[in-house]
C-alpha distance (Angstrom), angle and dihedral (degrees) to the residues before:
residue distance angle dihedral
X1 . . .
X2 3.89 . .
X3 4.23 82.6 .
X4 3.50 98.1 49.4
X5 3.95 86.1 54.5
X6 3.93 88.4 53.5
X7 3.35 88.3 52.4
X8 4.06 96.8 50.8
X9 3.33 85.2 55.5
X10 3.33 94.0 46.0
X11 3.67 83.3 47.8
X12 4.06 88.8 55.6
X13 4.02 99.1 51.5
X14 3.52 90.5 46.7
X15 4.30 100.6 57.3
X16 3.93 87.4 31.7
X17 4.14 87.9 53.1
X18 3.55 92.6 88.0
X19 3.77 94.8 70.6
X20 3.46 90.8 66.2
X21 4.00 121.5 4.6
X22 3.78 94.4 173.0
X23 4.03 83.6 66.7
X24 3.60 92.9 16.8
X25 4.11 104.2 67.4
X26 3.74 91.4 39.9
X27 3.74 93.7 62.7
X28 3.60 92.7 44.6
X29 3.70 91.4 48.4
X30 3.41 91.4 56.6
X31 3.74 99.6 35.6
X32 4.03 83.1 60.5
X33 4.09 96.0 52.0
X34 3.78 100.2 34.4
X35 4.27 93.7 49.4
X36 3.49 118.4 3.8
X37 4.06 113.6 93.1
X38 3.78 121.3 -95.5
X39 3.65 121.5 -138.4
X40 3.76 136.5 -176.1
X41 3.90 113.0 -96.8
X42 3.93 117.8 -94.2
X43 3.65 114.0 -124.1
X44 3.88 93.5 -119.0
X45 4.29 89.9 66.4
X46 3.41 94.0 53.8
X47 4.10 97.7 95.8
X48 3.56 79.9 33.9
X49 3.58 97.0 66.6
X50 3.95 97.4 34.3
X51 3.84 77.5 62.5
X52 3.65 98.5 51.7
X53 3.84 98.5 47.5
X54 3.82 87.1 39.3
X55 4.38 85.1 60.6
X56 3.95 94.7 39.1
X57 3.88 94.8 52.3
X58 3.93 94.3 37.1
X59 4.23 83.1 51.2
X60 3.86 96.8 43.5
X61 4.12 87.7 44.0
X62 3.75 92.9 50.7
X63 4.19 87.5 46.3
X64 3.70 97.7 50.8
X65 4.29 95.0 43.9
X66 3.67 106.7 35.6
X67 3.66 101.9 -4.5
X68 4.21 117.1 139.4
X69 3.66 97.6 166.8
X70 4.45 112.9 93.6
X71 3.69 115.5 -102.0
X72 3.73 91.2 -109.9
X73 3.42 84.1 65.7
X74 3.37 109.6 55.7
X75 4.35 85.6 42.7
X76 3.77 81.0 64.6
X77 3.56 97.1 52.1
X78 4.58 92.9 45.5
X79 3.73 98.5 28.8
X80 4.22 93.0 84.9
X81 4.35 89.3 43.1
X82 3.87 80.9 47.7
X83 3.91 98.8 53.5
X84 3.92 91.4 34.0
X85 4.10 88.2 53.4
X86 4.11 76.0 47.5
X87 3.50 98.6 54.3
X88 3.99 87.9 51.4
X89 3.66 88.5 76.2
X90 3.97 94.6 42.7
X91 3.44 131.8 96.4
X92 3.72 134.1 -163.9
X93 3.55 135.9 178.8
X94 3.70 126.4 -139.3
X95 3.84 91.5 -99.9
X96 4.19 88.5 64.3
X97 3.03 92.8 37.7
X98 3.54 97.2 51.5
X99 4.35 92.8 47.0
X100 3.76 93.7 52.4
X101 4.01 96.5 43.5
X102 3.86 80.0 51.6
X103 3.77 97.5 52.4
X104 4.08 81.2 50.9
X105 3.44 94.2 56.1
X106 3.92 94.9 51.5
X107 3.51 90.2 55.5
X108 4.35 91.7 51.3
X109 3.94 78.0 56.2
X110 3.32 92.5 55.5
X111 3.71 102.3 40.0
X112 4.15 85.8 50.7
X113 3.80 87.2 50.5
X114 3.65 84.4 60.6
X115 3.74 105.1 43.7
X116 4.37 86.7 46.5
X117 4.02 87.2 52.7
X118 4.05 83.3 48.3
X119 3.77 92.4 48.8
X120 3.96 100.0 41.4
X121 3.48 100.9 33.6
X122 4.42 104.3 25.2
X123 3.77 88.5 -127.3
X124 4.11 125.7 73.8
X125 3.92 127.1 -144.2
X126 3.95 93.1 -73.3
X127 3.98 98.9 44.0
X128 3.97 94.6 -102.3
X129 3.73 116.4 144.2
X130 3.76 119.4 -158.2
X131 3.82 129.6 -154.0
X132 3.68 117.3 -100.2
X133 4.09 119.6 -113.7
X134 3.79 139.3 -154.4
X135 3.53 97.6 -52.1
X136 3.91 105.4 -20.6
X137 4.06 134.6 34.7
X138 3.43 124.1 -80.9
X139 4.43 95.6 -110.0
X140 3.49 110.7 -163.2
X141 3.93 101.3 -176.5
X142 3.50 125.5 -153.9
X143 3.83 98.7 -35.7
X144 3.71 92.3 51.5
X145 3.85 97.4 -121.0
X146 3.87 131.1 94.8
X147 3.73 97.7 -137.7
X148 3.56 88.7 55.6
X149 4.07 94.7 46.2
X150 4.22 83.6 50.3
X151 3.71 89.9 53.3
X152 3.85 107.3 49.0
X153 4.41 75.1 40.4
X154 3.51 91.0 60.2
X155 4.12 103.2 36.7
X156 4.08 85.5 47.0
X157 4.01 84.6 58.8
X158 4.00 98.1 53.9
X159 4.10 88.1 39.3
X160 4.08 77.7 61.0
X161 3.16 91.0 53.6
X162 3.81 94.6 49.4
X163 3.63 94.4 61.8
X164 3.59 99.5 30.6
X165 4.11 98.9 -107.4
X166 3.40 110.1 154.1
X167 3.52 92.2 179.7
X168 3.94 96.5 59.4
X169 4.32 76.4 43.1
X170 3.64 91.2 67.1
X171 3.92 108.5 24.5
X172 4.26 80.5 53.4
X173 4.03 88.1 54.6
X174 3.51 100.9 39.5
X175 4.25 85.2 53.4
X176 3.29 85.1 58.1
X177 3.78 104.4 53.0
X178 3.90 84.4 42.4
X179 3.94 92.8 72.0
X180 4.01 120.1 93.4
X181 4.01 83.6 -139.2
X182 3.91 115.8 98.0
X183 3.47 86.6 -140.0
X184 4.02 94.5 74.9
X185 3.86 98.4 48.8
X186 3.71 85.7 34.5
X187 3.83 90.3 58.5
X188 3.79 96.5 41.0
X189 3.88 86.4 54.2
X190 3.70 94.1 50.2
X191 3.93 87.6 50.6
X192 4.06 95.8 55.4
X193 3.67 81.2 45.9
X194 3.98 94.2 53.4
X195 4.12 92.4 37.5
X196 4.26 83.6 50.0
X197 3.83 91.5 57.0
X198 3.68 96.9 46.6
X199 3.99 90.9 41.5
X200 3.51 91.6 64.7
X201 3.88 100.0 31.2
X202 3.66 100.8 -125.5
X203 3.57 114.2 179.2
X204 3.67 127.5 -91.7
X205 3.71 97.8 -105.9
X206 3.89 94.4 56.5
X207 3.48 95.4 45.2
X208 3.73 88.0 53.0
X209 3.50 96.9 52.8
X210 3.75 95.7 40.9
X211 3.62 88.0 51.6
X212 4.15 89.4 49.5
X213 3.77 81.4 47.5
X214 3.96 87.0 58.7
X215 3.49 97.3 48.8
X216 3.79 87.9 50.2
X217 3.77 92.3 56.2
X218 3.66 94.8 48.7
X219 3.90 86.5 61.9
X220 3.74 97.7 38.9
X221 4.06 97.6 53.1
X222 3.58 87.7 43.0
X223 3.23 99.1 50.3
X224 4.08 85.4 45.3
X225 3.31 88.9 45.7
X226 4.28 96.0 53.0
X227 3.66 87.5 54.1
X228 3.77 93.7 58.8
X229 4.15 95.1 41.3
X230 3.79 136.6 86.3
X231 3.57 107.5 -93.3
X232 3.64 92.7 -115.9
X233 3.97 93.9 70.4
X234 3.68 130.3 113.8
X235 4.22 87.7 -116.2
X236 3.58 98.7 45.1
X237 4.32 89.2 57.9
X238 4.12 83.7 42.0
X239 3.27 90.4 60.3
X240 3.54 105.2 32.9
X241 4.18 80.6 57.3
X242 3.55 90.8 50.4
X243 3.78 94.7 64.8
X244 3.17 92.4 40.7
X245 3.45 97.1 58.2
X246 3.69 90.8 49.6
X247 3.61 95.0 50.8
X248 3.62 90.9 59.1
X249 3.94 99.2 38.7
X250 3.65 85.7 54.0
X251 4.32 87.9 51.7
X252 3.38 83.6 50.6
X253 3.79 127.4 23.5
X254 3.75 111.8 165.8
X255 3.48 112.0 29.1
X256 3.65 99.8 29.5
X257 3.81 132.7 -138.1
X258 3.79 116.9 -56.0
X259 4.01 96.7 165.3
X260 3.81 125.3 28.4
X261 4.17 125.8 -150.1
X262 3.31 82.8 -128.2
X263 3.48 111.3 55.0
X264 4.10 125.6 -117.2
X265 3.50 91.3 -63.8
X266 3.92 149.2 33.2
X267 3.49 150.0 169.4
X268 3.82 156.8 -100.1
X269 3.82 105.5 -178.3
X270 3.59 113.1 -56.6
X271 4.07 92.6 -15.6
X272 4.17 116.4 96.5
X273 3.63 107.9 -148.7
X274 3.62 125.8 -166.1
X275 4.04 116.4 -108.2
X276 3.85 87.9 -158.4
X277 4.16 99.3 52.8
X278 3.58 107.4 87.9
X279 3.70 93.9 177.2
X280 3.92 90.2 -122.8
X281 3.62 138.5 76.4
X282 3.94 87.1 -138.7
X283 3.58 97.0 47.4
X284 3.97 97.5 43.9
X285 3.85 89.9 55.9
X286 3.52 93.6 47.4
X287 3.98 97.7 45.0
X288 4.32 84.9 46.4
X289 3.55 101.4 38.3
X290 4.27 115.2 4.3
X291 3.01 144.3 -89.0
X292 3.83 95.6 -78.1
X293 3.65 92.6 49.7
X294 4.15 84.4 49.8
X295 4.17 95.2 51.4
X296 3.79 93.5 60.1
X297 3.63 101.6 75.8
X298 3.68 94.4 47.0
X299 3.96 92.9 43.2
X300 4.12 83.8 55.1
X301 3.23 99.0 48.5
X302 4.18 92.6 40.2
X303 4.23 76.5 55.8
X304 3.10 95.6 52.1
X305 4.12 91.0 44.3
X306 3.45 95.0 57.7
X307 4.23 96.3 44.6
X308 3.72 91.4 49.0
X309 4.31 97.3 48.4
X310 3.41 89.3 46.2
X311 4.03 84.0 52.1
X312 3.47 87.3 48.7
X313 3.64 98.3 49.3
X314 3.89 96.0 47.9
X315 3.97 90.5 40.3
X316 3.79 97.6 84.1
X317 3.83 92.6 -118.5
X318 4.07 98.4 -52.1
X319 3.57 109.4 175.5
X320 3.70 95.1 -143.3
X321 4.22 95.8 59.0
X322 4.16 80.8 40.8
X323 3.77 87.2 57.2
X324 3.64 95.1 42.7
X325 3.88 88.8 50.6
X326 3.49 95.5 52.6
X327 3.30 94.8 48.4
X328 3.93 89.2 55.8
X329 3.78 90.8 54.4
X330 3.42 94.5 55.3
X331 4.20 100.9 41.0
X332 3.47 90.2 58.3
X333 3.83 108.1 38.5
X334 4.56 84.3 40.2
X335 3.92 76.0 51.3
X336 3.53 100.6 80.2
X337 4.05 100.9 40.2
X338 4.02 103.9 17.0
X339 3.70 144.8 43.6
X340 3.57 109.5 -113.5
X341 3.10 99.8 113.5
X342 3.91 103.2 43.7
X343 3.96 94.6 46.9
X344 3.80 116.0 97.3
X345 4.06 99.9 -125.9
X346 3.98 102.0 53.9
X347 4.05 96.4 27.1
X348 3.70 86.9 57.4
X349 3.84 86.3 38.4
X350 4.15 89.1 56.8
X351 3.77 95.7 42.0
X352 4.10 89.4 58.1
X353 4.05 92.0 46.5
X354 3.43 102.0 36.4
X355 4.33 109.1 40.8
X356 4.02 99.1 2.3
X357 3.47 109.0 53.7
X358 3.76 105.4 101.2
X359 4.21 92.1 -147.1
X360 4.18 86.3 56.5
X361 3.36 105.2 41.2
């Protein structure tokens, strides 16, 4: 009992983190090493790990010799390869596991209580207004941003699936097709898609290609898309970041770009843009730090794909090595156009489910 409370609390600093991640990560960090239980490291990490260190060093390297960007910034960019090289030498039972995925899903009930108060009543909990999409407003939950309401959405959907809710399944999908921001439908879609593939047991090589297939769409509608739209909209400065990204990783393929020609920022009429946001987790490593630096993640979390479909395929249906498959899917195809991976709440969410729960491991 005393290690389930640990783990509530655990629980607790991890969906309050957001408010302050300076503070936030730190705590965890050292929450995880002081109390959570160490364990010896299963013979299926190994490569895993080699690839982790290999992408810290290389970053921290790069930073201290030609590095431009502040040290914050490159902390940002290593501390969720640190705590998922962390979590490789964690283990939880179900019990945690089960106490901090609970604490999660109080706070997607109170981040939908605030988007429904912003939706009936045009002002949320805290008296914020938010700017009305396409079709629906713009709900920016408790943490006041949409990405982050889409994330605690989507991580409240595969804790359904870990303990079989169908309920907290559907309420978790419909929140995301609520939001104004592409990103929510976009990450419901890519879900079905990921649930359809495991449904009917194709094998691993299809669903890897169809899910490289998905990743390609994302970029070619938006890119569509951005050529059809006022230059003032969210796609048109995706895509416009996308090439420049490109243009750059091409300059500069290995080592990345530390210094731009055009200084740290630019601009498309009276909007300042920055130089440095690529718009993706996979192009921001590789414009920084090279394209080897950039295939790591992705190749870890294609591992770690593989391991946990087979897991699911040989588990007789369990719900848990379901979860933990879907949850693979989705980290690496969100990889290479979203932040789910890369945000504190959902990469710390992934690195319990997939390498620290003890029954999955």
């Amino acid at each position: 009992m005393k290690n389930i409370k640990k783990k509530h609390v655990f629980g607790i600093l991890l969906t309050a983190s957001p408010l302050n991640l300076k503070f936030g990560i730190p705590v965890l960090v050292f929450f995880i090493i002081s109390f959570f239980k160490k364990t010896r490291l299963p013979k299926t990490y190994q490569f895993i790990v080699f690839l982790l260190l290999l992408k810290i060093a290389w970053i921290a390297v790069a930073h201290l010799l030609i590095g431009t960007s502040s040290t914050y910034s490159v902390f940002q960019l290593i501390i969720y390869d640190f705590i998922l090289l962390l979590m490789m030498f964690i283990t939880l039972d179900r019990a945690s596991v089960s106490a901090i995925f609970t604490i999660i899903i109080l706070l997607f009930l109170v981040d939908l209580i605030f988007n429904l108060n912003n939706i009936f009543f045009d002002v949320d909990l805290l008296g914020r207004h938010v700017e009305v999409g396409v079709i629906f407003k713009r709900l920016i939950g408790v943490f006041g941003h949409p990405y982050a309401t889409i994330n605690i959405s989507v991580v409240a959907f595969f804790i359904g699936v870990f303990f079989r809710s169908k309920t907290l399944m559907i309420v978790a999908l419909i929140s995301l097709f609520m939001t104004a921001s592409l990103r929510g439908p976009l990450a419901g879609i890519l879900i079905l898609v990921s649930y359809f593939l495991l449904y009917c047991r194709f094998n691993r090589r299809i669903i890897f290609f169809t899910l490289l297939g998905f990743v390609a769409l994302v970029f070619f509608v938006t890119v569509i898309h951005a050529n059809y739209s006022a230059q003032d909209t969210g796609n048109y400065f995706r895509a416009l970041k996308w090439g420049h990204a490109l243009t750059h990783i091409i300059d500069s393929p290995i080592i990345g770009t530390q210094i731009f020609p055009e200084g740290e920022y630019a601009w498309v009429g009276n909007t300042k843009y920055s130089t440095r946001n690529a718009e993706s987790m996979f192009l921001g490593n590789a414009l920084d730090f090279g394209v080897i630096v950039a295939m790591i993640t992705p190749t870890i979390l294609y591992i770690l794909m593989r391991i946990n479909i087979k897991r699911f395929y040989y588990s007789d249906k369990s719900r848990g090595a379901l979860s933990a498959a879907l949850v693979s899917m989705f980290a690496f195809s969100d990889y290479f156009y979203g932040s789910f991976y890369g945000s504190i709440l959902p990469s710390l969410f992934f690195s319990i489910l997939v390498v620290s729960h003890k029954g999955l491991r």
